[in-house]
C-alpha positions in Angstrom: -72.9 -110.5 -100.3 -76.6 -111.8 -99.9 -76.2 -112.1 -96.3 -75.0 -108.3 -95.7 -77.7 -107.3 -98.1 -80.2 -109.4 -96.1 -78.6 -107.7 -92.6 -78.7 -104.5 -94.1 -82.6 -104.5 -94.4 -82.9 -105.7 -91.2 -82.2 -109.3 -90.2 -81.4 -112.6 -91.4 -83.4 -116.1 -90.8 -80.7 -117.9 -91.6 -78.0 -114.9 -89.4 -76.5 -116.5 -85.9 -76.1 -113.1 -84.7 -79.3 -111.7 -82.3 -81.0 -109.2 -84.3 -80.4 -106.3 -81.5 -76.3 -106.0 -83.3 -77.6 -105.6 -86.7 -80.0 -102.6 -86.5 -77.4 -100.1 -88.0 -75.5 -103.0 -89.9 -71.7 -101.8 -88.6 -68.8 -103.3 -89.8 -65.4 -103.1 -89.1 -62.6 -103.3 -91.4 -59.2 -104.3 -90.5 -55.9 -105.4 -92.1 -55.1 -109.0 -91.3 -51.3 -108.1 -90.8 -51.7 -105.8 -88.7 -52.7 -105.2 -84.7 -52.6 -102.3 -82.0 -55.8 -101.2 -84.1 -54.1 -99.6 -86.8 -56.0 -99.9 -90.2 -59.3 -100.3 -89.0 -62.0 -98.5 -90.0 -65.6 -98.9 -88.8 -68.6 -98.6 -92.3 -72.6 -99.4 -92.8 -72.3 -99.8 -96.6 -71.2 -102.5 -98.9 -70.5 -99.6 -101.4 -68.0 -97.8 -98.5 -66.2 -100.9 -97.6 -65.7 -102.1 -101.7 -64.4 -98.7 -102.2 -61.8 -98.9 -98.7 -60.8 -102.2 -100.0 -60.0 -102.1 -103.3 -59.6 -98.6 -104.2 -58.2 -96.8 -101.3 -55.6 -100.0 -100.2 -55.1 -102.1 -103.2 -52.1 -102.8 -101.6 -53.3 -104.9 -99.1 -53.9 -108.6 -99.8 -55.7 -110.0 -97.0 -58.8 -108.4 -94.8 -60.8 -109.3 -91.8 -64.2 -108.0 -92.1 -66.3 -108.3 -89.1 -70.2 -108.1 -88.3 -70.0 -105.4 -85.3 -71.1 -106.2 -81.9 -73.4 -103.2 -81.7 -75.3 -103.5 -77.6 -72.0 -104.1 -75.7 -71.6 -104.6 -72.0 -70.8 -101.1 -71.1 -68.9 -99.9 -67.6 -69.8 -96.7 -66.7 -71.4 -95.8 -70.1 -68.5 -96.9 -71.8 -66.8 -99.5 -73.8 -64.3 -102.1 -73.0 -63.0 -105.8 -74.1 -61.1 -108.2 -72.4 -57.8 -109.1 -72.6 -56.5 -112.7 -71.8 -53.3 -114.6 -72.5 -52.8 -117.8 -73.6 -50.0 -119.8 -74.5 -49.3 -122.8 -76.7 -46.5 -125.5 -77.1 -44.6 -127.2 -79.3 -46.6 -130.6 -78.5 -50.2 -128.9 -78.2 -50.7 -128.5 -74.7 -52.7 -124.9 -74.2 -52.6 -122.6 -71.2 -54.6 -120.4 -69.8 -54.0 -117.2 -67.8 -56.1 -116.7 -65.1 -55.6 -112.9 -64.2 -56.2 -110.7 -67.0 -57.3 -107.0 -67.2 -59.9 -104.7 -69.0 -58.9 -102.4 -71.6 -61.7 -99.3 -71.8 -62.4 -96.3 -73.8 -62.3 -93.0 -72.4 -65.5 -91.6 -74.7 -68.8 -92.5 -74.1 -70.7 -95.1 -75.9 -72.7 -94.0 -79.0 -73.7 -95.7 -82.2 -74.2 -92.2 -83.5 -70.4 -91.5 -83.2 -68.0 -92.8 -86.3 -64.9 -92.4 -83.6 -62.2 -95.0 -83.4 -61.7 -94.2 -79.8 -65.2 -94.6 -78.3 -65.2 -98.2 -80.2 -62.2 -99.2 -80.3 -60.6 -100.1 -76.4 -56.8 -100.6 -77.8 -54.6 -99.7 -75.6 -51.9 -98.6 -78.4 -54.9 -96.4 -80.4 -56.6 -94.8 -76.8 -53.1 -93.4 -75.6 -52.7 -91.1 -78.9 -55.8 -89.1 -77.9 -54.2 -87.1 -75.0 -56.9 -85.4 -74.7 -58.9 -88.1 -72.6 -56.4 -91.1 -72.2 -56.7 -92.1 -68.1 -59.2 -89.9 -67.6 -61.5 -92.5 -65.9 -58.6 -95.1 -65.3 -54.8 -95.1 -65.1 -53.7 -96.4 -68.2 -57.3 -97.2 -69.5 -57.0 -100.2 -67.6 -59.4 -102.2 -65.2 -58.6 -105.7 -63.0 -61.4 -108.5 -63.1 -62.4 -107.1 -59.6 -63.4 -104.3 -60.4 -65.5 -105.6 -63.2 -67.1 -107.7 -60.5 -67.4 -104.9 -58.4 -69.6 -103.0 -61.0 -72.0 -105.9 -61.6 -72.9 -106.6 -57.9 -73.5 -102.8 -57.4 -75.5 -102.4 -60.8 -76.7 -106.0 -61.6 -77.3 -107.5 -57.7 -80.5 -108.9 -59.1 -78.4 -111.7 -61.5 -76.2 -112.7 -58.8 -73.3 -112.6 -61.7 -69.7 -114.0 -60.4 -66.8 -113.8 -63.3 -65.5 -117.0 -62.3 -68.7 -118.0 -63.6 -69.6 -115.7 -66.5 -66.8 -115.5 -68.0 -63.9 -117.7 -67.6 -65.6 -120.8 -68.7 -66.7 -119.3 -72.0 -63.7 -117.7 -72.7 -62.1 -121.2 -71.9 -64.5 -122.6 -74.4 -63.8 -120.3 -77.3 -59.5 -120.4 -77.0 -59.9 -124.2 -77.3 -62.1 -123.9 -80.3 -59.9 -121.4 -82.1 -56.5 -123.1 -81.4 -58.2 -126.8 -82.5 -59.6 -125.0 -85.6 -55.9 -124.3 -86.8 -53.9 -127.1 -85.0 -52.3 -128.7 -88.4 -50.9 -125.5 -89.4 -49.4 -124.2 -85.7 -46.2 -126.3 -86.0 -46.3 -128.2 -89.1 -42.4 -128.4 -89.2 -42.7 -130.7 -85.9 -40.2 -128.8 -83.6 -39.5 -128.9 -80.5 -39.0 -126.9 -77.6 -40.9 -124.0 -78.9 -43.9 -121.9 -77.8 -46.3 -119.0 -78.4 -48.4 -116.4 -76.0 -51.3 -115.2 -77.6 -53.4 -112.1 -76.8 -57.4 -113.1 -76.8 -59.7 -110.3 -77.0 -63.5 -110.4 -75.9 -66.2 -108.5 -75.7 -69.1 -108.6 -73.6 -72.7 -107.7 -74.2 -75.7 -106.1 -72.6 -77.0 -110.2 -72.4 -73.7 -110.6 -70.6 -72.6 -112.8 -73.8 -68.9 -113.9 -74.5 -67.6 -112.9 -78.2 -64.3 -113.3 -79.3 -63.2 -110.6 -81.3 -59.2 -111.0 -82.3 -56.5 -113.5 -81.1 -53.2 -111.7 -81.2 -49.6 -112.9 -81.5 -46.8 -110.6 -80.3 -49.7 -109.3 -77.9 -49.1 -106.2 -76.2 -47.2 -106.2 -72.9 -47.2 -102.4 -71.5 -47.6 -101.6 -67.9 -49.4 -98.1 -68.2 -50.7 -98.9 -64.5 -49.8 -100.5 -60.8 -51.4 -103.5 -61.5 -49.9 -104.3 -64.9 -46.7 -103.4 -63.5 -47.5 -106.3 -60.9 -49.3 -108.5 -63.3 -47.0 -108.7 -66.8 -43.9 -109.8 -64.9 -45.7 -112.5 -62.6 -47.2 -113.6 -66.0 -43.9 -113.5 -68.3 -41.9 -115.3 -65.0 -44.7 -117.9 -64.7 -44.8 -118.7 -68.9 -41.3 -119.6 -68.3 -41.6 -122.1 -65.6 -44.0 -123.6 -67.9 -42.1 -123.7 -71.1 -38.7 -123.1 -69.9 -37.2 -124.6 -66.8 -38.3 -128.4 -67.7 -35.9 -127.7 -70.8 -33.0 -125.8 -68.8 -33.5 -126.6 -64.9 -32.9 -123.5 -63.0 -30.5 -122.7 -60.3 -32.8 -120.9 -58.4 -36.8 -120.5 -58.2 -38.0 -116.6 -57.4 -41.2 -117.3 -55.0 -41.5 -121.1 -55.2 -44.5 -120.7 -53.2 -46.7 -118.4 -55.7 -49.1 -120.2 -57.4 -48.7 -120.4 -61.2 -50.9 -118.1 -62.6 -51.7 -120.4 -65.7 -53.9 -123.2 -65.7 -53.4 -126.3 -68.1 -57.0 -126.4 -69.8 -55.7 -128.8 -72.7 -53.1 -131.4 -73.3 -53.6 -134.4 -75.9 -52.2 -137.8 -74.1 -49.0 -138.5 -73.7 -46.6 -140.4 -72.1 -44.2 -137.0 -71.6 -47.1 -135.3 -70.0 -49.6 -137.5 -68.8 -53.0 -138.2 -69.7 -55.6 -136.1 -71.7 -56.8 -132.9 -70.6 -59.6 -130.4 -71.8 -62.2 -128.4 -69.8 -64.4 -128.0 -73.1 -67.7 -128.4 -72.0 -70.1 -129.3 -74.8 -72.0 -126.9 -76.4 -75.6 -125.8 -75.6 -77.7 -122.6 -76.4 -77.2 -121.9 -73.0 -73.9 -121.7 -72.6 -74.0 -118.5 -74.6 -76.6 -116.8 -72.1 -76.0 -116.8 -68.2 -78.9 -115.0 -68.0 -82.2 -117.1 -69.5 -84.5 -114.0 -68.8 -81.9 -112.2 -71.3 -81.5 -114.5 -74.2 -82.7 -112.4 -77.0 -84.2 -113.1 -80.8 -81.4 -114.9 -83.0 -82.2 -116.0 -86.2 -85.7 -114.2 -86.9 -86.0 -112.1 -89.8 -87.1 -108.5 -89.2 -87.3 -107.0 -92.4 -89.4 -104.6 -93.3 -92.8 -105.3 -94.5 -93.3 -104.3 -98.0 -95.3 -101.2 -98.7 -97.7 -103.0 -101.4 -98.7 -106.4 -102.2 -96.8 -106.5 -105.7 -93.4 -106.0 -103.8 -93.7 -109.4 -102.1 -91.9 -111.8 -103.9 -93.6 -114.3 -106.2 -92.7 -117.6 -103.2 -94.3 -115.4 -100.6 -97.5 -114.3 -102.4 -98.3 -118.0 -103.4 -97.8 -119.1 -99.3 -100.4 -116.6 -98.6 -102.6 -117.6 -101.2 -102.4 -121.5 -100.2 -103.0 -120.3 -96.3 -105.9 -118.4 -97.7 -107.2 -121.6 -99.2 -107.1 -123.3 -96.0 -108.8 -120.9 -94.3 -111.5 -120.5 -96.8 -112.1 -124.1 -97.6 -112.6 -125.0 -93.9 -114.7 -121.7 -93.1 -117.3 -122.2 -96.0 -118.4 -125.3 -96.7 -120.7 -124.3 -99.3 -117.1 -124.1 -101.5 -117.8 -127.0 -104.1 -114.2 -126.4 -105.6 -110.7 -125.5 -104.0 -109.8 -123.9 -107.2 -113.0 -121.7 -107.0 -111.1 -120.2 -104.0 -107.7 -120.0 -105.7 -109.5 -118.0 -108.4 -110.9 -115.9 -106.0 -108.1 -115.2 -103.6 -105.4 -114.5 -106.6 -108.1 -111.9 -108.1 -108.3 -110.4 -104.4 -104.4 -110.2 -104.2 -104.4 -108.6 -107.9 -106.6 -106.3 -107.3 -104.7 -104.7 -104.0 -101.7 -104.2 -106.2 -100.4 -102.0 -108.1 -99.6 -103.1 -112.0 -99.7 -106.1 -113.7 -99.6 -109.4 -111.7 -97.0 -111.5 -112.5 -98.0 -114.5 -110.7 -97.9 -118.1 -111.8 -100.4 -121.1 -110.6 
């Protein structure tokens, strides 16, 4: 509560998120059951998402409510995420899909806009609005190419490759989430099992990685040529990975293809081999490619009060002691620091308005 009260009026000194995504203060709201973006609803008030919450679905236990990534990466002038699958197994060992595709939104990016389908890039929620669905793209769908594509024409001067921007990163971050919850994945112990996860990210104008949602049961659709190509080569390789060392095949479609998952961490074993894990330990700038781009986090910008008597009591006496300072080392005729204190609390006192309440 004190954070989004602090966010609301501007920043936070103690907030992790750069300054630039909290100027309106949007949050979304979305049922932790439930995926495809249904139930969620984007607010700028506490007041609005209390009354969402409790009044409007009192049926619904659990929520995810999530600061809003407000100066996204935009293609074309409008928004998309990324889409990336993952799979786990029974003894821990995490996968990584290396092709993966771009879901956008048909409407052009505005903050000004309250629209679920300019900010929300699900594939399920963009198709209802027939309107503009595949207006840009077949099937509101882009391939990491053409991402790349778009940053060497618009952003030659970074020199950005993918393989470089984002795949690490996004590496990073499905390590982190499946460690953060590794007790509870399998806690019967069984065997022979496995899971694909959805991953969705977002990229901003800094060219930052965030992780916005990690789906189960992710969607598998082929609204395009290259998903048509992509989700089979991807289900057909999962199995390889999961399957045939359990039941050995009688025959192997394209034994020549490369697997299009990479192993990016496995604990040791003596079933699997040694350790594996492309983590890479963390540093600031990790999160920004770009160094030239790395904006404000952290810094409060909070509006300066219109008069002296709205600063709070800590503040007032900081300023007062820095006065101090000043004066005791600018006039040396001062025989007494508390000559100055006197002086510079009736100075402060006098500027406001009402009674002072201050305490030496």
């Amino acid at each position: 509560m004190t954070r989004y009260k602090e966010i609301a009026r501007g920043g936070s000194k103690k907030e992790r998120v750069p300054i630039k995504h909290c100027e309106n203060n949007m949050w979304l709201v979305k049922p932790a059951s439930m995926n495809q973006g249904r139930g969620i609803e984007i607010f700028r008030n506490l007041r609005d998402i209390n009354e969402f919450i409790f009044n409007k679905h009192p049926e619904t236990k659990s929520w995810v409510v999530q600061k809003y990534v407000e100066k996204p990466f935009l293609f074309n002038g409008r928004k998309f995420d990324i889409r990336v699958w993952a799979v786990v197994t029974d003894d821990f060992r995490i996968y990584f899909c290396k092709p993966g595709y771009l879901r956008t939104s048909s409407a052009e990016y505005s903050l000004k806009v309250k629209d679920n389908f300019v900010h929300l890039t699900n594939q399920c929620l963009q198709v209802k609005n027939e309107a503009t669905y595949a207006l840009h793209e077949e099937g509101n769908t882009l391939n990491y190419q053409d991402l790349q594509d778009y940053l060497d024409i618009n952003f030659a001067e970074y020199k950005l490759k993918i393989d470089e921007l984002l795949f690490p990163r996004i590496k990073d971050i499905i390590i982190d989430t499946f460690l953060c919850v590794k007790k509870k994945m399998n806690p019967n112990n069984r065997t022979n099992v496995f899971e694909l996860f959805g991953f969705d990210f977002l990229l901003d104008e800094d060219f930052r990685v965030w992780l916005i949602e990690c789906n189960h049961n992710p969607f598998l659709g082929t609204p395009n040529e290259y998903m048509r190509g992509l989700v089979p080569n991807m289900i057909d390789d999962m199995l390889k990975i999961v399957l045939d060392p359990v039941i050995k095949p009688k025959t192997v479609l394209e034994p020549d293809r490369e697997n299009v998952f990479e192993l990016i961490y496995r604990d040791a074993s003596q079933k699997h081999g040694p350790a594996v894990n492309v983590r890479r330990s963390f540093s600031f700038d990790l999160l920004y490619p770009v160094p030239e781009l790395t904006p404000l986090i952290g810094v409060s910008k909070n509006k300066p009060p219109k008069k002296v008597s709205d600063i709070p009591v800590r503040q007032l006496r900081k300023k007062i002691e820095v006065k101090i300072s000043e004066d005791a080392i600018l006039d040396e005729r001062l025989a007494s620091p508390r000559k100055v204190l006197t002086s510079s609390a009736t100075a402060v006192r006098s500027r406001s308005q009402g009674p002072s309440n201050i305490a030496f």
